[in-house]
C-alpha positions in Angstrom: 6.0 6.4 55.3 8.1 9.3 56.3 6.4 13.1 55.9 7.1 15.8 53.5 8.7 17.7 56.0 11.3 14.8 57.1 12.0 14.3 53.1 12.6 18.2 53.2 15.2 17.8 56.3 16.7 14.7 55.0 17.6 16.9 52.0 18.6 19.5 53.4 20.7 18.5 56.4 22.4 15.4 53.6 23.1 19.4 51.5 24.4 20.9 54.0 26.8 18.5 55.7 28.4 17.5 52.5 29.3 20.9 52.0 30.9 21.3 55.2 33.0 18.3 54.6 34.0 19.8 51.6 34.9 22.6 52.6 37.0 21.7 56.2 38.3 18.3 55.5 41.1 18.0 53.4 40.8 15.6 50.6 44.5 14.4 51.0 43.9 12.9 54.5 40.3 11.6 54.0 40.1 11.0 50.1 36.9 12.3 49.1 33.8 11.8 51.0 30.4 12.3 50.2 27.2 12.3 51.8 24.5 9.0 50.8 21.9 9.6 52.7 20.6 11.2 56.2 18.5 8.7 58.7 16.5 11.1 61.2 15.1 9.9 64.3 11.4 10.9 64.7 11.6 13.6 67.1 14.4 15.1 64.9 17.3 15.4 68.0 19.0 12.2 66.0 20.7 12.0 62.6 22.5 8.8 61.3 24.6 10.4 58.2 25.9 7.5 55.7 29.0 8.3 54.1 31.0 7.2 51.5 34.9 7.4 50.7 36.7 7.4 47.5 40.3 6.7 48.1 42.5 3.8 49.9 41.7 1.7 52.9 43.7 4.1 54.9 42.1 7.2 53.6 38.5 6.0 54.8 39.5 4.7 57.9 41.1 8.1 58.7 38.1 9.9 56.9 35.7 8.3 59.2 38.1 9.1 62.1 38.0 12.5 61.4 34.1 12.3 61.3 33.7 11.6 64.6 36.2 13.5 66.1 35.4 16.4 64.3 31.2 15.4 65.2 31.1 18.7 67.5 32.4 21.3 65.3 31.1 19.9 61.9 27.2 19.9 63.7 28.3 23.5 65.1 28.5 24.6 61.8 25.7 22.7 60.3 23.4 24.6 63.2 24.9 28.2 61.5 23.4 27.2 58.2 20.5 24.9 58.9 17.3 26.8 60.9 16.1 24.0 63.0 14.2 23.7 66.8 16.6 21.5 67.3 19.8 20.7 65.7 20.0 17.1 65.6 23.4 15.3 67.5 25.3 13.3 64.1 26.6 9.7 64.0 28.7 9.0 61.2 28.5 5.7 59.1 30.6 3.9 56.6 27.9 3.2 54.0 29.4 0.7 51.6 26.3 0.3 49.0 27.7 2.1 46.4 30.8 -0.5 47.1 29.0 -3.1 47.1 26.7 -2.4 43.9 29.7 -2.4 41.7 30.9 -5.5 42.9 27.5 -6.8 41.8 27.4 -5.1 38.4 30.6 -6.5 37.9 30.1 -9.8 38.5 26.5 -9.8 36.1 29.2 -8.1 33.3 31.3 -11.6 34.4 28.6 -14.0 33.9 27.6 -12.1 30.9 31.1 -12.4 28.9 31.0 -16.3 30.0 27.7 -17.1 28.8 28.0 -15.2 25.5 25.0 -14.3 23.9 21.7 -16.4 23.1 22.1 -18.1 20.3 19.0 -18.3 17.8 17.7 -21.2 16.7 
């Protein structure tokens, strides 16, 4: 079970980053990104950041591209904002839950439509 100061980071670190991709990435070339969740190492130098994409298949491969080439200056400003010992080092993932719940919800709607409903005897 994590702490109540890890939940605290997670929170705020998942805040703040998603504002900084708001603010310097432009939506055109990325589509718009948002921030799912922060993963933090235990000692708090490490951050996995899941991110998701709304746009085209070329919009989140470049909006993932410009993550990680943009890793330096996007944690650079994250360490302006955020008053940490340490500023943990960010690796960007695709996180395709959200994706992937939808396909599921719409494939229980499916099964619903073809089943109809109960009939009462």
């Amino acid at each position: 079970m994590a702490s109540h100061r890890m939940l605290r980071v997670r929170e705020l670190l998942k805040r703040e980053i998603g504002e900084i991709l708001r603010r310097e990435l432009p939506v055109e070339q990325a589509g718009l990104i948002t921030v799912n969740d922060v993963d933090l190492s235990g000692d708090l130098r490490n951050a996995k950041v899941f991110v998701g994409f709304l746009g085209s298949a070329e919009q989140q491969r470049t909006g993932l591209a410009l993550l990680r080439k943009n890793r330096a200056r996007i944690q650079n400003l994250m360490a302006k904002s955020v008053f940490l010992k340490y500023i943990p080092r960010l690796h960007f993932v695709m996180d395709d839950s959200v994706v992937r719940g939808n396909r599921v919800l719409a494939i229980l709607a499916e099964l619903e439509k073809t089943s109809g409903p109960p009939s009462e005897e």
